[in-house]
C-alpha positions in Angstrom: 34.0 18.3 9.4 30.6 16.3 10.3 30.1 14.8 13.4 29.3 11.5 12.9 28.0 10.0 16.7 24.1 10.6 15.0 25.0 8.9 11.7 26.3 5.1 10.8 28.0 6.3 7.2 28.5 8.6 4.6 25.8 6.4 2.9 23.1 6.6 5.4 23.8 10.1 6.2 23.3 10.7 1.9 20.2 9.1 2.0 18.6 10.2 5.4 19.5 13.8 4.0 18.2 13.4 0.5 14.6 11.9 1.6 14.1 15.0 3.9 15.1 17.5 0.7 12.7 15.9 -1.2 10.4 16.7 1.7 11.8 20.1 2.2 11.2 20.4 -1.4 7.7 19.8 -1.3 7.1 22.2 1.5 7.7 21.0 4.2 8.9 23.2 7.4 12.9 23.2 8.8 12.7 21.8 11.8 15.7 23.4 13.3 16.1 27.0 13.0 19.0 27.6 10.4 20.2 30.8 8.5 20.4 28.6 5.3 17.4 28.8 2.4 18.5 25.9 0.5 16.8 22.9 1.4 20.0 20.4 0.4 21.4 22.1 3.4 18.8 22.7 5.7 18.2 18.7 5.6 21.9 17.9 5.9 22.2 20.4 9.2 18.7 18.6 10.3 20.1 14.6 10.2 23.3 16.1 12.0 21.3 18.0 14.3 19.7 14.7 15.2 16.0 15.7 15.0 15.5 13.2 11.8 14.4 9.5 13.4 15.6 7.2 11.1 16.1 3.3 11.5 17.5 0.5 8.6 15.9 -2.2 11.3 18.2 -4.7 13.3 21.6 -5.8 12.2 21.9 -9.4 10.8 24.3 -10.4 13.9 20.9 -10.1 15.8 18.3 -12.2 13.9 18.7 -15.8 14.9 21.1 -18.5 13.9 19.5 -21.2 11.5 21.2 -24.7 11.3 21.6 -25.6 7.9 21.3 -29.0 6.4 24.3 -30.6 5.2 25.6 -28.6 1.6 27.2 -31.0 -1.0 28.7 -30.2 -4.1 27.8 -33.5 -6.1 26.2 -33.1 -9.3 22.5 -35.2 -9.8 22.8 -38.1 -12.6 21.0 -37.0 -15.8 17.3 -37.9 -16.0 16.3 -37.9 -19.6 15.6 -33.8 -19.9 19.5 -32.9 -20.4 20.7 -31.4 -23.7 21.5 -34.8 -25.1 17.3 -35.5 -25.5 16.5 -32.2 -27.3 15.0 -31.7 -30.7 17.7 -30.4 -33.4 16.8 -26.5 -33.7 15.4 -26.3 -30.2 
């Protein structure tokens, strides 16, 4: 089983662990010492490890609250460009 304290979701953990394979791919060093050779793995025990820094930015709960105008659902009287003006074949 995964511990998941160091990781939000399967999802972030996926694509934490998949950006460092493709730098692990590209030759890049482990940065935890591991008996495994592939580098799918070595990047998966690396994000649970905790040495990968990641950060998706704050979460929408903490940007500020913007008042909103009021929203109606009325529809605008026609000004001359509805579909009742075209040309026939347009």
């Amino acid at each position: 089983m995964i511990p998941t304290e160091n990781i939000g979701n399967k999802f972030e953990f996926i694509s934490v662990a998949g950006e460092r394979c493709k730098q692990l791919q590209r030759g890049a060093r482990p940065r935890i010492e591991t008996a495994a050779h592939k580098p799918v793995t070595v990047a998966m025990q690396e994000v649970i490890s905790g040495v990968i820094p990641y950060s998706y930015g704050p979460f929408p709960e903490e940007y500020a609250v913007v008042k909103v105008a009021e929203v109606t659902t009325e529809a605008y009287p026609a000004d001359g460009a509805g579909m009742d003006n075209r040309e026939p074949g347009s």
